[in-house]
N, C-alpha and C positions, 0 to 999 in steps of 0.2 A: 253432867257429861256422860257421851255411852261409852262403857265399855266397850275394847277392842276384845274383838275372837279371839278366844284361846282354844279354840278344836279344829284346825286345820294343821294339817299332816307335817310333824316334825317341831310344832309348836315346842314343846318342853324344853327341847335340844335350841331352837334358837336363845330366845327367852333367857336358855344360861349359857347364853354366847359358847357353846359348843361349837365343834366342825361337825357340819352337813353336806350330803350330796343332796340336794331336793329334785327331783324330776318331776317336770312339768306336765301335770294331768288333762292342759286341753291344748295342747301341740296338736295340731292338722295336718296332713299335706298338703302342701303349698297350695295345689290345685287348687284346692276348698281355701284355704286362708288367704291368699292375694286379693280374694273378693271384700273381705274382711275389713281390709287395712286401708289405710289411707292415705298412702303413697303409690306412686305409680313408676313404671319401666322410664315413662315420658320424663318424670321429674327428676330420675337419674339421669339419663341424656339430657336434660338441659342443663344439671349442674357443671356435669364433664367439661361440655360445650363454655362453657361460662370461662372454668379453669385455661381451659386452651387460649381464650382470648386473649387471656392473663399474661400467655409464659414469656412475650417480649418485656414485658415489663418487670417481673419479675425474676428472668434473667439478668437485666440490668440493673437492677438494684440491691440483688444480694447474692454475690459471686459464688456462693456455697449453692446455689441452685442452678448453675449455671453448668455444672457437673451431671446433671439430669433434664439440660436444657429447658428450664423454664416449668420443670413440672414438681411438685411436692412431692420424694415418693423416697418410698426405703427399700432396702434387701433382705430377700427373703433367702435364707441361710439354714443348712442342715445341723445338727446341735447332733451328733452321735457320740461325743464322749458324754456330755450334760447328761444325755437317754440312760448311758448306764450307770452313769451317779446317781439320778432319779432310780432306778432300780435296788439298787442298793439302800439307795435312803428312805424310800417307800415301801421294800420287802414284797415286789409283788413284780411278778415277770410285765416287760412293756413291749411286745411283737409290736411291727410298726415303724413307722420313721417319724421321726421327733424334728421339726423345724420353728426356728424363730423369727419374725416378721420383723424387722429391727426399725417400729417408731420409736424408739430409745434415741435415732440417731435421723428422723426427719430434718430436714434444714431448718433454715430461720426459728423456729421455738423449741427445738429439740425433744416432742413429744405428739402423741396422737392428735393434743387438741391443736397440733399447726394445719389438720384436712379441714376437721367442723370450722375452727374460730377463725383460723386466716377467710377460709372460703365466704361465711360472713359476712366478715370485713367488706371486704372483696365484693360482694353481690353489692352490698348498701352503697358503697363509694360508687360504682356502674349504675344506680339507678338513680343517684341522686347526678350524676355528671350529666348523665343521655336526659333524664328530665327539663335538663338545664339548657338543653341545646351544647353542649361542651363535648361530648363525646357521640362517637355514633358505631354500633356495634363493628363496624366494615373498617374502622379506623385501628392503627397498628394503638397498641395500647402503651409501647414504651412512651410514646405523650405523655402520660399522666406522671414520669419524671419530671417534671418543671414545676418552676414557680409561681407558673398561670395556677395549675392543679393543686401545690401545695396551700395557696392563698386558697383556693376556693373552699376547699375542705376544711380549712383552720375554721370555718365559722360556726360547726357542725362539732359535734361531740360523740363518741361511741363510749358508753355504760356497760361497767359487766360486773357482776357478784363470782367471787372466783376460792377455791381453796389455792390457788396459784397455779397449774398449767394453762389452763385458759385464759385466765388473767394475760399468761406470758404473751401468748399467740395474739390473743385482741390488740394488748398494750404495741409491741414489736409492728405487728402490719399497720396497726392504726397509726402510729406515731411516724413511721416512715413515709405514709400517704400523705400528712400533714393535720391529719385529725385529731382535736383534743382529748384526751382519753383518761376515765375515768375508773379504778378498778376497786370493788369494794373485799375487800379480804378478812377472812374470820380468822380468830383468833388460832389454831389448828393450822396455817399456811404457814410452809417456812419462809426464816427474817431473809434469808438469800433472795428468793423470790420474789419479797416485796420490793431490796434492793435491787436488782435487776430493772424493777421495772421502772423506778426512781428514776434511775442513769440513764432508761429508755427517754424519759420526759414523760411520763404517765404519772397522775396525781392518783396516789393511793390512800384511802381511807381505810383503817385498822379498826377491828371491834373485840371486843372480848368475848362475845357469843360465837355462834356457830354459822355454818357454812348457808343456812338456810337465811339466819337470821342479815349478815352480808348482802344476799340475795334479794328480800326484800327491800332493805335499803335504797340499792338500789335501782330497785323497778321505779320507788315512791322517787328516788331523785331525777330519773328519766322522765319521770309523769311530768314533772314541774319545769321542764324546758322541749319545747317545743324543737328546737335545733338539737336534738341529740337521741339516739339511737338505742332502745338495750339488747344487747347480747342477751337472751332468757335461756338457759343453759337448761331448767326446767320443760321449756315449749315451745322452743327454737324450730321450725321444718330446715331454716336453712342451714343448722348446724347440722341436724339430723340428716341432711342430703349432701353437706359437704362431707361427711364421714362415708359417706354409700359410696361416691367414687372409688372409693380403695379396692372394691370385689371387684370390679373389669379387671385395674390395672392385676391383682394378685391374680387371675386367672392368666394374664401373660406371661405371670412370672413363672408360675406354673409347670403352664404349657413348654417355655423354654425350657425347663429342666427337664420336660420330659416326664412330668408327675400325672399319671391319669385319677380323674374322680369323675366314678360312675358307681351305680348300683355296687356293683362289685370292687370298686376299691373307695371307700368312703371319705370324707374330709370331716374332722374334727377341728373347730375354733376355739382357743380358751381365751375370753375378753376381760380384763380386767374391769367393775362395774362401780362408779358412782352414784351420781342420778340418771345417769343410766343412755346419755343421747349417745354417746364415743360407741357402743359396745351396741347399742342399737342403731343406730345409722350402718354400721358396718356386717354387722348382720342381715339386716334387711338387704342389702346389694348382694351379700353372699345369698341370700336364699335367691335373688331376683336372677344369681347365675347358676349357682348350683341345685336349684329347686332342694331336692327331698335328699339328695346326696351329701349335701353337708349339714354336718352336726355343731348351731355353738350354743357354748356352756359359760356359763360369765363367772367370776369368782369376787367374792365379796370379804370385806374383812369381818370375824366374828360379831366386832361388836359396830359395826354398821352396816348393816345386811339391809337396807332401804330398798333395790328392787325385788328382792326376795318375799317381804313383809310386804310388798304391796300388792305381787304377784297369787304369791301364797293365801293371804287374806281376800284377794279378791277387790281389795280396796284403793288398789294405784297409789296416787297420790295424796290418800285421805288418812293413809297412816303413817307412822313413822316409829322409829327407835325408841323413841323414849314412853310413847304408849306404853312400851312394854319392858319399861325402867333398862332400857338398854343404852347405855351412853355416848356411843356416837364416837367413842375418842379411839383412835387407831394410830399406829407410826405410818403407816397409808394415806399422807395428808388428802392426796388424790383423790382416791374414797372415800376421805371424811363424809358423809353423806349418812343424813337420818332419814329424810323424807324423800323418794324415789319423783322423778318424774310421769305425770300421767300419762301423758302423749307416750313417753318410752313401755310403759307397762299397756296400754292398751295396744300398741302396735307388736309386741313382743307376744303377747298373751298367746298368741294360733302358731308361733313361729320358734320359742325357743324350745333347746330340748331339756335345760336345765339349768340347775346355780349350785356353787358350793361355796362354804364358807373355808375362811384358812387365818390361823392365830399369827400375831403377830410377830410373836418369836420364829416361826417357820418361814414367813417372809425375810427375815434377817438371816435366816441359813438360807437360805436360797439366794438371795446375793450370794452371798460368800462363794457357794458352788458353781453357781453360772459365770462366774470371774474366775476362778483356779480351773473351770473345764473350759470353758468355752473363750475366753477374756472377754466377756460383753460387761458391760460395765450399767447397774438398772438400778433405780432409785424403788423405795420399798412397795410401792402400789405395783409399780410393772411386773416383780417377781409374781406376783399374784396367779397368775397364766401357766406358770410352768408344772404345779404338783396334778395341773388338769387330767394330763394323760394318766396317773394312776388313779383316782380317784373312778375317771370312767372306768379303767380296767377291772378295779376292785368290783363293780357294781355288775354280778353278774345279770342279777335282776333286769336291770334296766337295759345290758347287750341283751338279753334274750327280749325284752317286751319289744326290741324296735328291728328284732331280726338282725343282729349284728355280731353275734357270738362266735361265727365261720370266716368271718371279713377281715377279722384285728389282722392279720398277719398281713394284708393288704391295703391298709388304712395309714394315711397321714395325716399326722395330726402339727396344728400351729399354734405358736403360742406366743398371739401379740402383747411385743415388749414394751408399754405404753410411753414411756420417759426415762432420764438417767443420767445423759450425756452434759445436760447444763448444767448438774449436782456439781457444788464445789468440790475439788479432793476431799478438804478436811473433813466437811459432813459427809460423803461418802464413804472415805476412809473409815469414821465413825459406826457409818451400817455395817461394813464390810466386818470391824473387828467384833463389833458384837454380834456380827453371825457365826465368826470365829470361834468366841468366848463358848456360847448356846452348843456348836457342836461338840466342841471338847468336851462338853459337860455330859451332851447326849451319850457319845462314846464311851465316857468312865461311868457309866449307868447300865454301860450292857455287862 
C-alpha cells in the first residue's frame, strides 16, 4: 500500500488532530476558476426554476412552508450580542457584523440537507412522472398530492447512506411523495434520527462501521434494483445544485436589509463541512453571485478533517482520516466524515479561501453561548460556523495576502447554522449542559 503525504502544509498539526486555520494555496479569481469547474450559471437557473414548480405542492403538503409560500428558505438574522461573547471567548477584537443564516430552522427536515436532499427527491420524482406521460412541466404540481401519484411512486425506491440529516430530508420528502425509502445509517448517527425516520415509514438499516462504510452499502443495494434511486451524497450534481439555490435567495435577503458586498465591503461564509456537497453547492452559488467579494471558509471537526486532507494532499477523494490514523469519531455526527467527496474537492480547489478545524469540546461551548446570547437553539455540527469570524481575524497573514486587512471594519460575515431545531430537548439539553460544565471549568482555569 503507498503511503499517504505527510509534507503538505500543516500536515503535523492535523495528524494530531490540532485546531488549524489552513488557507487555500490555489484559490483564483473567479474569472479564471468558472472556466475550471464544472457547473454552470445555467444549471443554477434550472434548479431554481425546478424548485418554483414545486411550491404548489409543497405548500400543500407541509403547512410549515406555507409560511414562505412554497419555498424552502430560512432567516438571515444579525447575532450582535453572540459577536461580543465571541470576542470575549476568543480574546481577539471582531470589527464587523456578525449574522446567522438560520438552516437550524428550515422546514420539513429542519437542517441544510432539506435544499440538496429534498431538491433531489424532488428532481427524480419530476423526471420519472414527465417520462411517464403523468406530469407535464406547464401543469400545477399540487397533482402530484393524490393517490394516482402516490401509487405510481410506491413502485420506485429512493437509497441513501446518511450520518442522519439527509437521511431525514430523503426519508420525510420521499415518504410523503409515496416513495419507498431506504436509508443506510453508520454507527456514529443519532438513535433519535434513526427513529424519526422509522415513524416517517423509511426502512433503516444500522451498521457498526462508519459513515463511508453506510454509503457504500448502499450504492451496492441500489445497484441490485433497477426501480430504485441513490441519493450519492459523495457525487450527487443534483444535491450539489440544490444547495447553490440558497446564494440568489441570500442575496435578497441581503439586499433587503440593506447589507452592501462589494470590493470594499467584503462577505465572509463560515460552512460547516462533511463530505463536503452542503458547504459546496452553497459556495459555488455564492461565488456564481458574489464573484471575488465573497470569502467562504468551511470548518471541520479535528478529528474528521476529510475535505481538508483531500484538499491539502491534493488527493480528493483518495484519502481519508484514517490514512493518517485519524479516527473519524466527533460529537459532530453531521461531519462524521473521513473520506471527502471528489466532485466537492475538485470543484472547490480554484474557489475556496480556506478550512479550519475546531475540538469538540468548543463546539459544546458554543451551544451553550449562542442559546444564552442569542436563543438559537443548534445541535453540535451547526455550532461549527460560528468561531469562523475569529479565527479569520486572528490570521493577519492571510487579511494581508488577499488585501483585506483595511475592509474588517466593513465586512459581513455569516455563519450557516446547519441543523438543531429537530434535536430532542433531552439530548439537546445534554449538549447544552456540557457546554455549561466545559465553561465553568474554562473560567476557574483563568
Amino acid at each position: 500500500m503507498t503511503q499517504p503525504p505527510k509534507n503538505f502544509a500543516l500536515a503535523d498539526e492535523i495528524i494530531a488532530t490540532q485546531e488549524v486555520f489552513w488557507v487555500n494555496p490555489t484559490l483564483l479569481p473567479f474569472d479564471e476558476a468558472r472556466h475550471l469547474i464544472d457547473f454552470k450559471k445555467e444549471d443554477e437557473l434550472e434548479a431554481a426554476d425546478r424548485l418554483e414548480r414545486f411550491r404548489p405542492y409543497l405548500s400543500q403538503v407541509f403547512p410549515e412552508v406555507r409560511v414562505f409560500d412554497g419555498v424552502i428558505e430560512s432567516e438571515l438574522v444579525s447575532a450582535p450580542t453572540m459577536q461580543a461573547k465571541l470576542k470575549e471567548y476568543c480574546g481577539v477584537d471582531l470589527p464587523g457584523q456578525l449574522m446567522i443564516k438560520l438552516d437550524n430552522l428550515l422546514p420539513i427536515s429542519g437542517s441544510i440537507k432539506a435544499r440538496g436532499g429534498i431538491y433531489e427527491v424532488l428532481k427524480h420524482a419530476e423526471t420519472l412522472a414527465v417520462e411517464k406521460g403523468i406530469l407535464d412541466f406547464g401543469d400545477d404540481y399540487s397533482i402530484l398530492d393524490t393517490d394516482r401519484f402516490r401509487s405510481f411512486f410506491s413502485g420506485y425506491s429512493l437509497i441513501v447512506g446518511s450520518t442522519g440529516n439527509l437521511g431525514l430530508s430523503i426519508g420525510i420528502m420521499g415518504k410523503k411523495l409515496g416513495f419507498n425509502v431506504i436509508v443506510h445509517m453508520s454507527a456514529d448517527a443519532q438513535q433519535w434520527k434513526k427513529d424519526l425516520l422509522r415513524i416517517k415509514g423509511a426502512l433503516v438499516k444500522e451498521y457498526e462501521a462508519d459513515y463511508g462504510h453506510a454509503v457504500a452499502q448502499g450504492r451496492a443495494d441500489a445497484e441490485s434494483d433497477e426501480y430504485s434511486h441513490f441519493v450519492d451524497d459523495e457525487s450527487s450534481r443534483d444535491l450539489f445544485l440544490g444547495y447553490a439555490v440558497a446564494a440568489s435567495r441570500l442575496k435578497q435577503q441581503l439586499d433587503k436589509q440593506g447589507i452592501i458586498v462589494d470590493e470594499g465591503h467584503p462577505l465572509f461564509i463560515y460552512l460547516p463541512c462533511g463530505v463536503g456537497g452542503g458547504p459546496g453547492g452553497v459556495s459555488f452559488g455564492l461565488k456564481l453571485t458574489f464573484g471575488d467579494n465573497v470569502h467562504c471558509i468551511f470548518a471541520e471537526p479535528t478529528h474528521a478533517p476529510a475535505v481538508l486532507l483531500g484538499l491539502a494532499t491534493g488527493l480528493h477523494e483518495k484519502v481519508c482520516a484514517q490514512d493518517y490514523a485519524i479516527d473519524g469519531l466527533t460529537a459532530a455526527d453531521g461531519l462524521a466524515v473521513s473520506r471527502p467527496s471528489g466532485l466537492v474537492c475538485r470543484t472547490m480547489e480554484p474557489l475556496l479561501d480556506g478550512i479550519y478545524t475546531i475540538e469538540d469540546d468548543v463546539l459544546h461551548e458554543l451551544i451553550t453561548l449562542i442559546s444564552d446570547t442569542e436563543n438559537i437553539k443548534l445541535e453540535p455540527s451547526a455550532a461549527a460556523g460560528l468561531p469562523g469570524i475569529a479565527r479569520v481575524l486572528k490570521d493577519s497573514d492571510y487579511l494581508c495576502s488577499k488585501g483585506l486587512e483595511k475592509k474588517m471594519n466593513q465586512a459581513t460575515h455569516i455563519v450557516w447554522a446547519t441543523g438543531g431545531s429537530m434535536v430532542p430537548d433531552s439530548v439537546w439539553k445534554s449538549y447544552y449542559q456540557r457546554g455549561k460544565v466545559l465553561l465553568s471549568d474554562r473560567q476557574s482555569r483563568r
